[in-house]
CHARMM internal coordinates of N, CA and C (Angstrom, degrees):
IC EDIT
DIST 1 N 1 CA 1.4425
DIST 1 CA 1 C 1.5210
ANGL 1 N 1 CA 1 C 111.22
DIST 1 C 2 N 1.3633
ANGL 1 CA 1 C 2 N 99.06
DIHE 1 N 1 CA 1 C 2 N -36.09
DIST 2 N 2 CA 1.6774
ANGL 1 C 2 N 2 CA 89.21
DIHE 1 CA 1 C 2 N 2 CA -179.64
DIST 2 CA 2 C 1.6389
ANGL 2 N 2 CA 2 C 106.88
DIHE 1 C 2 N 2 CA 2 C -78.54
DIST 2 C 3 N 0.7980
ANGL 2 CA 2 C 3 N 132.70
DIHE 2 N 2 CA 2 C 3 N -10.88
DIST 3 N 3 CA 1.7398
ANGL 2 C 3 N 3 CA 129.99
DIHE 2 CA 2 C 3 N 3 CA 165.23
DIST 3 CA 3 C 1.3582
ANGL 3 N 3 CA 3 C 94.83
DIHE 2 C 3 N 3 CA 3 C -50.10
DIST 3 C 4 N 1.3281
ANGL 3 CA 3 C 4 N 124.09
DIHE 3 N 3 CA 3 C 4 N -76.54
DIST 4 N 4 CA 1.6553
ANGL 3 C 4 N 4 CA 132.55
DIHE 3 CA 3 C 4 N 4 CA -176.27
DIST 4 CA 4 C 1.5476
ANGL 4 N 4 CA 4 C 102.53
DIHE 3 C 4 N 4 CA 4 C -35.83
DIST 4 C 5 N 1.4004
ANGL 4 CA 4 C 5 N 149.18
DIHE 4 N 4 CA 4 C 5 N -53.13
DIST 5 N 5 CA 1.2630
ANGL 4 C 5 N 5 CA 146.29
DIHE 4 CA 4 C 5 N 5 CA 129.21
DIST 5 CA 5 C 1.6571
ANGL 5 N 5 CA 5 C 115.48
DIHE 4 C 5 N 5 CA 5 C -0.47
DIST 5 C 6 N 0.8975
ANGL 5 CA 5 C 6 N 101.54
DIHE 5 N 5 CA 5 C 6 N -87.34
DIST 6 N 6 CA 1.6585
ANGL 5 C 6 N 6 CA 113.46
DIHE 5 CA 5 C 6 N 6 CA -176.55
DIST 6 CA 6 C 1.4676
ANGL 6 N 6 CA 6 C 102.91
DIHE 5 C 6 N 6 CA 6 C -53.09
DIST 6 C 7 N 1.3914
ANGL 6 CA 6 C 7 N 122.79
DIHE 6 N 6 CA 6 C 7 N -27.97
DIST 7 N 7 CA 1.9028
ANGL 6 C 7 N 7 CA 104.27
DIHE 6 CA 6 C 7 N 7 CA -176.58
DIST 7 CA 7 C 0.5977
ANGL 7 N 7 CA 7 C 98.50
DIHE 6 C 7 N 7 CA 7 C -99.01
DIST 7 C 8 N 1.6029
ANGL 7 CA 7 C 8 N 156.71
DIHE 7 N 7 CA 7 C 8 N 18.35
DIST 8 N 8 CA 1.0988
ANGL 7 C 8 N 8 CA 149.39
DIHE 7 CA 7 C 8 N 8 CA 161.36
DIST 8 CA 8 C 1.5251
ANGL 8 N 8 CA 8 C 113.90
DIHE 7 C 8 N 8 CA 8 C -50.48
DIST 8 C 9 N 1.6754
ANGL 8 CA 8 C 9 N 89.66
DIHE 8 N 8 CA 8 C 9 N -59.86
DIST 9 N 9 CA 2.1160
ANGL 8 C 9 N 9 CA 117.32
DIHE 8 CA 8 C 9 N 9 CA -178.18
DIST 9 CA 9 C 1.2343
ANGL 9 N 9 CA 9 C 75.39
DIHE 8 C 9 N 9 CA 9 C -59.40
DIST 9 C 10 N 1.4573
ANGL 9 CA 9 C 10 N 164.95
DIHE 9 N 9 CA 9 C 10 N 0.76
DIST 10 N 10 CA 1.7278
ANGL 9 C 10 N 10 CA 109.27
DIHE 9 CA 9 C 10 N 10 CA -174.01
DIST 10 CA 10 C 1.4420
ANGL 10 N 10 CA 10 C 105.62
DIHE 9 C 10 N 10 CA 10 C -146.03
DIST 10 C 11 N 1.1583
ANGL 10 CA 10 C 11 N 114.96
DIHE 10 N 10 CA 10 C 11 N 156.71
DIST 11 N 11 CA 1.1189
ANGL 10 C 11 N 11 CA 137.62
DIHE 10 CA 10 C 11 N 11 CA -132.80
DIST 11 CA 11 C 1.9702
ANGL 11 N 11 CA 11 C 113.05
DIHE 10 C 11 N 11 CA 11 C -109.46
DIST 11 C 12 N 1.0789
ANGL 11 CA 11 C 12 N 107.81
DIHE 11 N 11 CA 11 C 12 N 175.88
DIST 12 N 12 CA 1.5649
ANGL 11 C 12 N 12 CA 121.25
DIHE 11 CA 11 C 12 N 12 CA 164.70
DIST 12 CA 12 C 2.0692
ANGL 12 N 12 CA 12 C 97.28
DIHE 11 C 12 N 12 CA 12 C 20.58
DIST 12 C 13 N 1.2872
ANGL 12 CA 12 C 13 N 95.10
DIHE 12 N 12 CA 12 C 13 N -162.24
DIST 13 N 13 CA 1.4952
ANGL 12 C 13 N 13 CA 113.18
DIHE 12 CA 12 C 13 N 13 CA -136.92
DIST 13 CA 13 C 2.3723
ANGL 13 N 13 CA 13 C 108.78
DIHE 12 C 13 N 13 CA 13 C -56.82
DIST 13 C 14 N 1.2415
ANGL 13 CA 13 C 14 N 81.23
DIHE 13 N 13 CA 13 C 14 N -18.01
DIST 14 N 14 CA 1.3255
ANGL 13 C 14 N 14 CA 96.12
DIHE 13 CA 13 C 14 N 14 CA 168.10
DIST 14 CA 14 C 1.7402
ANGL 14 N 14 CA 14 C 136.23
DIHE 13 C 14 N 14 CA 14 C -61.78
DIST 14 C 15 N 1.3964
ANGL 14 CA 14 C 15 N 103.82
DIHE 14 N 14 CA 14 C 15 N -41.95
DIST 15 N 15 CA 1.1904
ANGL 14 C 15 N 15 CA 124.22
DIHE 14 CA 14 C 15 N 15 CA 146.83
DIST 15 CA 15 C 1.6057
ANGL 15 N 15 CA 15 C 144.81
DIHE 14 C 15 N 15 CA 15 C -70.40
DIST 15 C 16 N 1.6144
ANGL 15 CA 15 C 16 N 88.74
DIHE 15 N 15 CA 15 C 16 N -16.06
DIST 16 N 16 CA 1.4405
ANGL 15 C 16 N 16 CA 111.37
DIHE 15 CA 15 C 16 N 16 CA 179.91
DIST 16 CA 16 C 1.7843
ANGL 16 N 16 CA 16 C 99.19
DIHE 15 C 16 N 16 CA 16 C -79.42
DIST 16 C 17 N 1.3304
ANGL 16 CA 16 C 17 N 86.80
DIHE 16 N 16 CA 16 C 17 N -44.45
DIST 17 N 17 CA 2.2157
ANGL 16 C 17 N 17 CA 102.78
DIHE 16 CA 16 C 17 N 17 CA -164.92
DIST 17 CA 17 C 2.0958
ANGL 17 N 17 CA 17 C 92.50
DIHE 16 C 17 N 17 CA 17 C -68.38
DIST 17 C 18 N 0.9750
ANGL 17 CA 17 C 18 N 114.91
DIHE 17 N 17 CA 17 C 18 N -47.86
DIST 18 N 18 CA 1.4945
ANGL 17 C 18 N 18 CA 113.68
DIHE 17 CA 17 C 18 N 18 CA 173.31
DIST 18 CA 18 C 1.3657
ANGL 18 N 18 CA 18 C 108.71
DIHE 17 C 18 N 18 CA 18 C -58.49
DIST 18 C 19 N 1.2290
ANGL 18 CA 18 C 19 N 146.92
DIHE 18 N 18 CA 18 C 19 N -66.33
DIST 19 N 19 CA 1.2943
ANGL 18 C 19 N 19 CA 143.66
DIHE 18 CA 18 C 19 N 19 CA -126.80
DIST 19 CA 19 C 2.0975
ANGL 19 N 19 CA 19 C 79.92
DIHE 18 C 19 N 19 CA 19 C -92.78
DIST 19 C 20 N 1.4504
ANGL 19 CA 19 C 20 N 112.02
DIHE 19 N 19 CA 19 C 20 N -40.77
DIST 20 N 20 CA 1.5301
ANGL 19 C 20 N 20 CA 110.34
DIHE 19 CA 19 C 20 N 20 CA 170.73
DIST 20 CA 20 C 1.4076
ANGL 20 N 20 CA 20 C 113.70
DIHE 19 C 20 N 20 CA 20 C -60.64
DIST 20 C 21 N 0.9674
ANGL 20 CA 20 C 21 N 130.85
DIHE 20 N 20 CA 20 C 21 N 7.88
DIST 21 N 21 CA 1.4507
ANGL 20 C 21 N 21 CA 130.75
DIHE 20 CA 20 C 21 N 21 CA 177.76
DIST 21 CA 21 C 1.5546
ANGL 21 N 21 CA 21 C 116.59
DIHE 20 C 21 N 21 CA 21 C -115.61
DIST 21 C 22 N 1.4560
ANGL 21 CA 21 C 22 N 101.09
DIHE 21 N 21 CA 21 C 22 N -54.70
DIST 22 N 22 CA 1.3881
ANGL 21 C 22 N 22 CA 120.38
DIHE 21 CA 21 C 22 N 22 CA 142.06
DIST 22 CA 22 C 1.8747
ANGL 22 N 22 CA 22 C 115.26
DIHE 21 C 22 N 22 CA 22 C 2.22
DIST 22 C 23 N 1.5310
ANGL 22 CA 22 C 23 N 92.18
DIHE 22 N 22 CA 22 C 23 N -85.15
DIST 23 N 23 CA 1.1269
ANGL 22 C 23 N 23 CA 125.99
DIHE 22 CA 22 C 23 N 23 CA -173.10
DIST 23 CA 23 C 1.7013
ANGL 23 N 23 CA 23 C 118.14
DIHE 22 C 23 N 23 CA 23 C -50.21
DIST 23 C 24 N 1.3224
ANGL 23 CA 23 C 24 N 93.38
DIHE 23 N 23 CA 23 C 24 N -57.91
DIST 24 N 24 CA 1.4854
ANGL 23 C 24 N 24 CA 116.09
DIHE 23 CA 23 C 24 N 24 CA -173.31
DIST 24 CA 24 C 1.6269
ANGL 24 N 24 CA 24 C 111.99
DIHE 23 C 24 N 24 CA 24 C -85.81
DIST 24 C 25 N 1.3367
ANGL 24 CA 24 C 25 N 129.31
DIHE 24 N 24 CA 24 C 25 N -16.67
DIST 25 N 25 CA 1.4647
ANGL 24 C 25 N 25 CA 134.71
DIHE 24 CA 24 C 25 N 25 CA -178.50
DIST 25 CA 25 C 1.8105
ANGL 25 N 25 CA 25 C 104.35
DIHE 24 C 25 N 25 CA 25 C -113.78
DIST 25 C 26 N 1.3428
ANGL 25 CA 25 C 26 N 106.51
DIHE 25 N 25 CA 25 C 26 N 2.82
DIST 26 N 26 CA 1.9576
ANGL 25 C 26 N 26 CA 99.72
DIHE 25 CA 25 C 26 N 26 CA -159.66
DIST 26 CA 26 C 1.6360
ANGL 26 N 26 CA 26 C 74.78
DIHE 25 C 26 N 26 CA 26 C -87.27
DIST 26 C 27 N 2.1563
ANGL 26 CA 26 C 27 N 101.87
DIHE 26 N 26 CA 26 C 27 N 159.36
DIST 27 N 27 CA 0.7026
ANGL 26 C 27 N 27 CA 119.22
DIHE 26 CA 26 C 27 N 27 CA 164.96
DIST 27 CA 27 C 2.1119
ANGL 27 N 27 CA 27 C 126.00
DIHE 26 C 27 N 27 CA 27 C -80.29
DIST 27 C 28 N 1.4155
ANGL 27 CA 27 C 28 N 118.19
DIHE 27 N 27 CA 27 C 28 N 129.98
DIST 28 N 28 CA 1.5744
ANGL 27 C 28 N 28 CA 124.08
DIHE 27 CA 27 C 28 N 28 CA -165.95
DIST 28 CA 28 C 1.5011
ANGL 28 N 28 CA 28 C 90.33
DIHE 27 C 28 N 28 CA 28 C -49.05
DIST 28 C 29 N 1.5178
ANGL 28 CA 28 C 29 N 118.05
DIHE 28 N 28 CA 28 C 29 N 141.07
DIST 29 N 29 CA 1.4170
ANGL 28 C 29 N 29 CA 114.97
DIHE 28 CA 28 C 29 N 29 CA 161.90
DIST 29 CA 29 C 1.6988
ANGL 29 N 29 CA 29 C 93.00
DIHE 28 C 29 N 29 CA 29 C -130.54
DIST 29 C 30 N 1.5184
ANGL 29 CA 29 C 30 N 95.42
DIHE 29 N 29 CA 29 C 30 N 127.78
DIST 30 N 30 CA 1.3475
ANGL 29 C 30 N 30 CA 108.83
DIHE 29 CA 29 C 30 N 30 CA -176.71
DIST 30 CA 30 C 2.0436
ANGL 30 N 30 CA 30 C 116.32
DIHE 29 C 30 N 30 CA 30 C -62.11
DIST 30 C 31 N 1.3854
ANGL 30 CA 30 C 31 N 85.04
DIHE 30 N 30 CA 30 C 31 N 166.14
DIST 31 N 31 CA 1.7826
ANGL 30 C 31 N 31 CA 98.84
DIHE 30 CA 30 C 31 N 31 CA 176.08
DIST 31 CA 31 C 1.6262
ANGL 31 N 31 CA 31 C 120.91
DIHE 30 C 31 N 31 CA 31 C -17.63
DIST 31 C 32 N 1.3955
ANGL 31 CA 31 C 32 N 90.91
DIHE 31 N 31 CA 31 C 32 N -65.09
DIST 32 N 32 CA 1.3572
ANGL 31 C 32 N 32 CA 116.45
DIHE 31 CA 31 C 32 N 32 CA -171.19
DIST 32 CA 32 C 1.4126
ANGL 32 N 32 CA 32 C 114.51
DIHE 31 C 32 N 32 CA 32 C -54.31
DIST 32 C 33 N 1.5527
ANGL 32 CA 32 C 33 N 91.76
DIHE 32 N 32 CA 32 C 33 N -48.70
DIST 33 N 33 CA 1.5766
ANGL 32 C 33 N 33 CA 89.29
DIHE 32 CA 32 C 33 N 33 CA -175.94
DIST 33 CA 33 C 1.1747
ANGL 33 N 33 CA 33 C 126.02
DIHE 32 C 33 N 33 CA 33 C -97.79
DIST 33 C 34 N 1.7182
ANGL 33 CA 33 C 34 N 111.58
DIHE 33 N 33 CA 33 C 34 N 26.78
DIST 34 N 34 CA 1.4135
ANGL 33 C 34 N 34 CA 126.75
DIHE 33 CA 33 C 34 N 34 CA -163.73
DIST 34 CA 34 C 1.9502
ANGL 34 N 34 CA 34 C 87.64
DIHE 33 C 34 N 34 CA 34 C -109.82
DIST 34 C 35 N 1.2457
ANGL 34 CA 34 C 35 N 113.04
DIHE 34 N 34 CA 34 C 35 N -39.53
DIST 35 N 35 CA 1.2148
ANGL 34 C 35 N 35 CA 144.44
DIHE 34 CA 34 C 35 N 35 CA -154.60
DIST 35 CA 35 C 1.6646
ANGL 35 N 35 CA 35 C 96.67
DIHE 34 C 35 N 35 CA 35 C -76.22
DIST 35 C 36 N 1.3052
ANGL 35 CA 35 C 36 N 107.39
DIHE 35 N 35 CA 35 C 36 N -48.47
DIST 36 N 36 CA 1.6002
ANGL 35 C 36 N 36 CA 111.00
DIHE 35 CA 35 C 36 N 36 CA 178.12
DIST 36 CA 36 C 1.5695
ANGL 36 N 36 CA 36 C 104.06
DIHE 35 C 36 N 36 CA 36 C -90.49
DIST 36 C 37 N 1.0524
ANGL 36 CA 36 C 37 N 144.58
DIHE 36 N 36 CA 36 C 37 N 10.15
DIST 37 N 37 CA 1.0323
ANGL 36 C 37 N 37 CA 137.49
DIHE 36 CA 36 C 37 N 37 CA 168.42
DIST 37 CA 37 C 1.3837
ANGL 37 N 37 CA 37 C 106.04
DIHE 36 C 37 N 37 CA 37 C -100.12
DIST 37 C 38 N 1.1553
ANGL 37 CA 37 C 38 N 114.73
DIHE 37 N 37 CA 37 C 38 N -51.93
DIST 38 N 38 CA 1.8717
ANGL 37 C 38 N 38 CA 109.75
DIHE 37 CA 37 C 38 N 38 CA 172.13
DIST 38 CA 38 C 1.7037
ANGL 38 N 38 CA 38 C 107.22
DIHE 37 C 38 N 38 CA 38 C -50.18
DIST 38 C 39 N 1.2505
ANGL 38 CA 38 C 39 N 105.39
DIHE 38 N 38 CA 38 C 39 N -61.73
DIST 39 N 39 CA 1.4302
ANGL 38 C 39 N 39 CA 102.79
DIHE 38 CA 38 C 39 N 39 CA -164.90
DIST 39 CA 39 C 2.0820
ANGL 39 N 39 CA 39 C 102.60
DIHE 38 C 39 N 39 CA 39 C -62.82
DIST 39 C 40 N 0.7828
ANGL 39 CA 39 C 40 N 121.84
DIHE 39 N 39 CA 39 C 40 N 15.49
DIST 40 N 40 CA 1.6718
ANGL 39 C 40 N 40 CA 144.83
DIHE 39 CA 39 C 40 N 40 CA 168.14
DIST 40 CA 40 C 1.0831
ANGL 40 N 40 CA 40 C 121.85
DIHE 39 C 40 N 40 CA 40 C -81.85
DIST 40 C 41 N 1.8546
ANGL 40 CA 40 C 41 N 101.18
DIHE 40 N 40 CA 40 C 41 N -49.88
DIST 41 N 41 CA 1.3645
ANGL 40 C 41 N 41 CA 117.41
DIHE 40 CA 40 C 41 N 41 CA 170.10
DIST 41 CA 41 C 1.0361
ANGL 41 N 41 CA 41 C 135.29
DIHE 40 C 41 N 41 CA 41 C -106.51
DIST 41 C 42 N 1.1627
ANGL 41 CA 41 C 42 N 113.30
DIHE 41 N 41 CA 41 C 42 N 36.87
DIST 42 N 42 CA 1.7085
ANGL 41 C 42 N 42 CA 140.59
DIHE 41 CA 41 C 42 N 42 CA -168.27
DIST 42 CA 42 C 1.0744
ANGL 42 N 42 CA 42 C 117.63
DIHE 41 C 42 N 42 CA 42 C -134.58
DIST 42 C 43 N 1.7257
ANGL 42 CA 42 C 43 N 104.73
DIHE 42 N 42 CA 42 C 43 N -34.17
DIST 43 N 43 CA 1.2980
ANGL 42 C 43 N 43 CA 102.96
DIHE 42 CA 42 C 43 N 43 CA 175.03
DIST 43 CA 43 C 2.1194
ANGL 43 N 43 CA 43 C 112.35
DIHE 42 C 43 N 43 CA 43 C -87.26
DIST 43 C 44 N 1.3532
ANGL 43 CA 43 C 44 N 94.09
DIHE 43 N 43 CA 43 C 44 N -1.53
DIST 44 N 44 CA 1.6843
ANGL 43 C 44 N 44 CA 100.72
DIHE 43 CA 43 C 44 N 44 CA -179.39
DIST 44 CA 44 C 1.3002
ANGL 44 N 44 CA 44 C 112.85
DIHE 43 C 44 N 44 CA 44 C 95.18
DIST 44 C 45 N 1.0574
ANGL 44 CA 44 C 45 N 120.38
DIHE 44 N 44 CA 44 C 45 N 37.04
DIST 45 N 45 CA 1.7918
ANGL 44 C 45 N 45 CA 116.34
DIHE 44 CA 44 C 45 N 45 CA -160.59
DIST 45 CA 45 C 2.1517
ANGL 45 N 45 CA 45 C 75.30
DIHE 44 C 45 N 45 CA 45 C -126.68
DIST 45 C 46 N 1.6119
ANGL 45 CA 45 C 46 N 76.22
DIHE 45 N 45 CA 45 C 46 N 157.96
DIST 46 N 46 CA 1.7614
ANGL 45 C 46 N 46 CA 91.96
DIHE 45 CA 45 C 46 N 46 CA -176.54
DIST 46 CA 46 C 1.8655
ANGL 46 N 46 CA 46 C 112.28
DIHE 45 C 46 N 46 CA 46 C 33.45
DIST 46 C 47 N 1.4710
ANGL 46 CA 46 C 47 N 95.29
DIHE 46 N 46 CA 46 C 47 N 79.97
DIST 47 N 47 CA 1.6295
ANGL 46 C 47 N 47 CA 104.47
DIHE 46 CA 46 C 47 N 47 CA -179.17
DIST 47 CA 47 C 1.3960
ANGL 47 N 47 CA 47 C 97.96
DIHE 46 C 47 N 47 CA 47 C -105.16
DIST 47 C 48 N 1.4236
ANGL 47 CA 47 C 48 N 129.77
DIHE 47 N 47 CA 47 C 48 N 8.41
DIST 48 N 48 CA 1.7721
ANGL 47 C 48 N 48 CA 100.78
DIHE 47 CA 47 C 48 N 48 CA 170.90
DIST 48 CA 48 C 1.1017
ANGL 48 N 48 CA 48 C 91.49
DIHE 47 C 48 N 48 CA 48 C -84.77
DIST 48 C 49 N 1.4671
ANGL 48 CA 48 C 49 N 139.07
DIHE 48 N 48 CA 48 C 49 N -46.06
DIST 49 N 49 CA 1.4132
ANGL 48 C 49 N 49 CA 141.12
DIHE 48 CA 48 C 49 N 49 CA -155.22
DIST 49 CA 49 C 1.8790
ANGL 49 N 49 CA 49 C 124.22
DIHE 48 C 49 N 49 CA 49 C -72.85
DIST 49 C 50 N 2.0525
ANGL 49 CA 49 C 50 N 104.16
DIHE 49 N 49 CA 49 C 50 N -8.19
DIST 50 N 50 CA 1.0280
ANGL 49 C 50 N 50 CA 117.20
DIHE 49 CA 49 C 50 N 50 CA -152.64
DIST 50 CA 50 C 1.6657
ANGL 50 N 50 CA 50 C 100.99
DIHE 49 C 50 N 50 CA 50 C -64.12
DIST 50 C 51 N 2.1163
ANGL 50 CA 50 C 51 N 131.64
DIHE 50 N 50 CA 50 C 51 N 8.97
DIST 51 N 51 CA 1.3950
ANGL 50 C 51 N 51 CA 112.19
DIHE 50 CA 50 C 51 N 51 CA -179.85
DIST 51 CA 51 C 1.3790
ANGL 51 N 51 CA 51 C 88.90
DIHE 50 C 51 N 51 CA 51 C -100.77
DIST 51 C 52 N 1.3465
ANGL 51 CA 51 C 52 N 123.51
DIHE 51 N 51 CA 51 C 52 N -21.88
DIST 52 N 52 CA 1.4064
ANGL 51 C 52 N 52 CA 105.57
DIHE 51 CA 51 C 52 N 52 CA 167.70
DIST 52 CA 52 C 1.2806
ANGL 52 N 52 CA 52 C 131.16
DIHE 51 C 52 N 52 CA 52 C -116.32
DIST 52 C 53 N 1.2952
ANGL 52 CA 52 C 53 N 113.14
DIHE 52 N 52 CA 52 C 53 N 60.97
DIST 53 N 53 CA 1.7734
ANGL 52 C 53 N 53 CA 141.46
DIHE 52 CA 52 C 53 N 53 CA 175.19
DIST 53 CA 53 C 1.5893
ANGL 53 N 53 CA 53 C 77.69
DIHE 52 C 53 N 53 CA 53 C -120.31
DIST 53 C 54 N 1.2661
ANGL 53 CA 53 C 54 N 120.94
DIHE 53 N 53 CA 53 C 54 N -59.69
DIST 54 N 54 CA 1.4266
ANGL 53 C 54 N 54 CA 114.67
DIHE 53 CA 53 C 54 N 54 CA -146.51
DIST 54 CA 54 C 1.8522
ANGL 54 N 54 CA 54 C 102.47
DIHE 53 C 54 N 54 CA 54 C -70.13
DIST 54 C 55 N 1.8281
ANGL 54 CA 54 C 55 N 105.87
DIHE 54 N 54 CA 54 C 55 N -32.29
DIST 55 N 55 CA 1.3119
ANGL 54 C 55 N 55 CA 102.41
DIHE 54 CA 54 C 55 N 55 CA 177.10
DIST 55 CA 55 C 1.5508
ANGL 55 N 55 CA 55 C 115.51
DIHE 54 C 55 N 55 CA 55 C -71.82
DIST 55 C 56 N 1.2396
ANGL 55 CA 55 C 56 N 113.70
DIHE 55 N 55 CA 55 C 56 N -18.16
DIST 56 N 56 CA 1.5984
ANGL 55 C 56 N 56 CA 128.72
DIHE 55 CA 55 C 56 N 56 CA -177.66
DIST 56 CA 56 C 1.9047
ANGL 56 N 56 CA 56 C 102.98
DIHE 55 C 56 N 56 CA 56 C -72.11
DIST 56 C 57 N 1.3402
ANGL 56 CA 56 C 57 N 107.66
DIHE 56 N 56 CA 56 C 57 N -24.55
DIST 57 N 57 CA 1.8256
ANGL 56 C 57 N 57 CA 117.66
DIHE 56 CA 56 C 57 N 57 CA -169.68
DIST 57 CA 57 C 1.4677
ANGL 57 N 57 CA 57 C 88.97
DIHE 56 C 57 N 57 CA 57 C -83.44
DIST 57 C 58 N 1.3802
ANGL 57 CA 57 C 58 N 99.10
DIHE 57 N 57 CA 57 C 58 N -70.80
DIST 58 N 58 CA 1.8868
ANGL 57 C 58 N 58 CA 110.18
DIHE 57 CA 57 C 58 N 58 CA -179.35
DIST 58 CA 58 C 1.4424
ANGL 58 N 58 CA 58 C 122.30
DIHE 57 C 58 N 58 CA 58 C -25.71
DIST 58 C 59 N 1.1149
ANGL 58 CA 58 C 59 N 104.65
DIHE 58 N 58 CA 58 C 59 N -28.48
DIST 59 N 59 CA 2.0726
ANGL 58 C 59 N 59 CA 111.61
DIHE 58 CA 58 C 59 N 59 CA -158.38
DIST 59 CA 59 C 1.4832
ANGL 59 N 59 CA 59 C 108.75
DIHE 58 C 59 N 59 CA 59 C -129.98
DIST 59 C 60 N 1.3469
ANGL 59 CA 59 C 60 N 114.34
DIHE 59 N 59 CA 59 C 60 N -32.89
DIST 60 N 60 CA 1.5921
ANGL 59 C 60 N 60 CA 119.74
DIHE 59 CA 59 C 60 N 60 CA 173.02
DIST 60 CA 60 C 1.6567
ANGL 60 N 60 CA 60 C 96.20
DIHE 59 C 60 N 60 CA 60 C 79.03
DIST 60 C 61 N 1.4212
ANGL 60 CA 60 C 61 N 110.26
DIHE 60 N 60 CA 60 C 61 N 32.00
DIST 61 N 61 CA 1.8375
ANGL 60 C 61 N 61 CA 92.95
DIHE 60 CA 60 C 61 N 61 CA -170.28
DIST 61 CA 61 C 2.0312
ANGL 61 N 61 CA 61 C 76.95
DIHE 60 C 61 N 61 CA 61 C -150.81
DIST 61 C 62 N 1.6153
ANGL 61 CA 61 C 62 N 74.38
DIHE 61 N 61 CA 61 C 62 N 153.73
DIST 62 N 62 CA 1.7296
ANGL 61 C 62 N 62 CA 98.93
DIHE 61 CA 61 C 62 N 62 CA -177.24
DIST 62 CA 62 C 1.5833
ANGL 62 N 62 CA 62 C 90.56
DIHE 61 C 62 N 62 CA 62 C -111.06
DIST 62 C 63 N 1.8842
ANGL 62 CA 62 C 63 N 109.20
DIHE 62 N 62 CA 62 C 63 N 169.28
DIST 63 N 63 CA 1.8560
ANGL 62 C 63 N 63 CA 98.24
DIHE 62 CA 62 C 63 N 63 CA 165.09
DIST 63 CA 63 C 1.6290
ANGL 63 N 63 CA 63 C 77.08
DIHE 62 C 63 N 63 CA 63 C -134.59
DIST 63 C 64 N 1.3811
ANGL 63 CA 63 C 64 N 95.24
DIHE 63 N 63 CA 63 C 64 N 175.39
DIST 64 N 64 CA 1.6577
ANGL 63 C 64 N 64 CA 118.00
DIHE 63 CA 63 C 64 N 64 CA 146.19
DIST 64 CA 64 C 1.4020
ANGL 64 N 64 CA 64 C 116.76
DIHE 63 C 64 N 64 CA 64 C -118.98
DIST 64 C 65 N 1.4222
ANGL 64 CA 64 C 65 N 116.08
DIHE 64 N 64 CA 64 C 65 N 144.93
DIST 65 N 65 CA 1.4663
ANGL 64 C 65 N 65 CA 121.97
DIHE 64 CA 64 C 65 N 65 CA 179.03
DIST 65 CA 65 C 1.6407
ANGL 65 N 65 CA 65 C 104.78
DIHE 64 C 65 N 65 CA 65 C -32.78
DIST 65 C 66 N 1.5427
ANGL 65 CA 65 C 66 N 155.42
DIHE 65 N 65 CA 65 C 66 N -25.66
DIST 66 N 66 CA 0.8268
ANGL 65 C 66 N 66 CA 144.46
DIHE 65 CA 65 C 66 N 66 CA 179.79
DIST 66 CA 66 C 1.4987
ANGL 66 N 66 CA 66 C 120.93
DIHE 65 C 66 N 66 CA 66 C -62.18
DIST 66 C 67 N 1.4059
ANGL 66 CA 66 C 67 N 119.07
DIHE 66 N 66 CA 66 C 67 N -21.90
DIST 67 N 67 CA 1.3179
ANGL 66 C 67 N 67 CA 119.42
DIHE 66 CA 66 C 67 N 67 CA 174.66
DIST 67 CA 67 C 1.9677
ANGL 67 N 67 CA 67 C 115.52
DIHE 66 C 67 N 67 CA 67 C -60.17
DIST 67 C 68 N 1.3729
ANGL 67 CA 67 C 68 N 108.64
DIHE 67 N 67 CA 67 C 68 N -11.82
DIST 68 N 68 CA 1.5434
ANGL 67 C 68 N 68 CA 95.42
DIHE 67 CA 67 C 68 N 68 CA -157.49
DIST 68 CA 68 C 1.7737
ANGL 68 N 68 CA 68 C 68.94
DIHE 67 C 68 N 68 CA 68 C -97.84
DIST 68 C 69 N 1.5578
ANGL 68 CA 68 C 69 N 151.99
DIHE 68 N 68 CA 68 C 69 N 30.43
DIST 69 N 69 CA 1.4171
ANGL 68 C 69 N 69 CA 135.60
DIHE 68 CA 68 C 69 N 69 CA 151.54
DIST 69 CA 69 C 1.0042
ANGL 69 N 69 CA 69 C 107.60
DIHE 68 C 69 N 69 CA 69 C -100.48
DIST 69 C 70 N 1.2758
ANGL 69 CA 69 C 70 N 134.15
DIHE 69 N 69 CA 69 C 70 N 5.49
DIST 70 N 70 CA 1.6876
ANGL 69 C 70 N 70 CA 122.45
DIHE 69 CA 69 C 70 N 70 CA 164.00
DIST 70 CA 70 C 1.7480
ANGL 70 N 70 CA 70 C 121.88
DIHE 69 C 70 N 70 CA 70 C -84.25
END
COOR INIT
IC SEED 1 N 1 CA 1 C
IC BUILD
C-alpha cells in the first residue's frame, strides 16, 4: 500500500509502466473483501492509505513489495 503512496509523487511514463504491472501481476481480492474495504473507507478509518484503498477499489488486486523484482 505504501507503493500506491509513493506513485502518487511521480510522474510520466514510469508510473504509468508500474501502476500497469500493478494491475496485471496484483493478487484478485474477492467481493467481500473489496466490499469491506470500501465501506472502511467511507466510514474514514485508515486515511493515510485512502490513494491506495482507492487503487486497491480501482483494480480489485493487492501487490507485495515483490512485484517491483520482476
Amino acid at each position: 500500500m505504501l507503493v500506491m503512496q509513493a506513485n502518487r509523487a511521480l510522474s510520466g511514463s514510469f508510473a504509468e509502466k508500474l501502476e500497469s504491472r500493478i494491475h496485471k501481476n496484483g493478487l484478485k481480492r474477492s467481493e467481500q473483501y473489496l466490499k469491506k474495504l470500501k465501506e472502511e473507507r467511507n466510514a474514514g478509518r485508515h486515511t493515510l492509505f485512502v490513494d491506495a484503498i482507492d487503487k486497491i477499489l480501482q483494480y480489485g488486486v493487492t501487490i507485495e513489495q515483490e512485484i517491483f523484482l520482476e
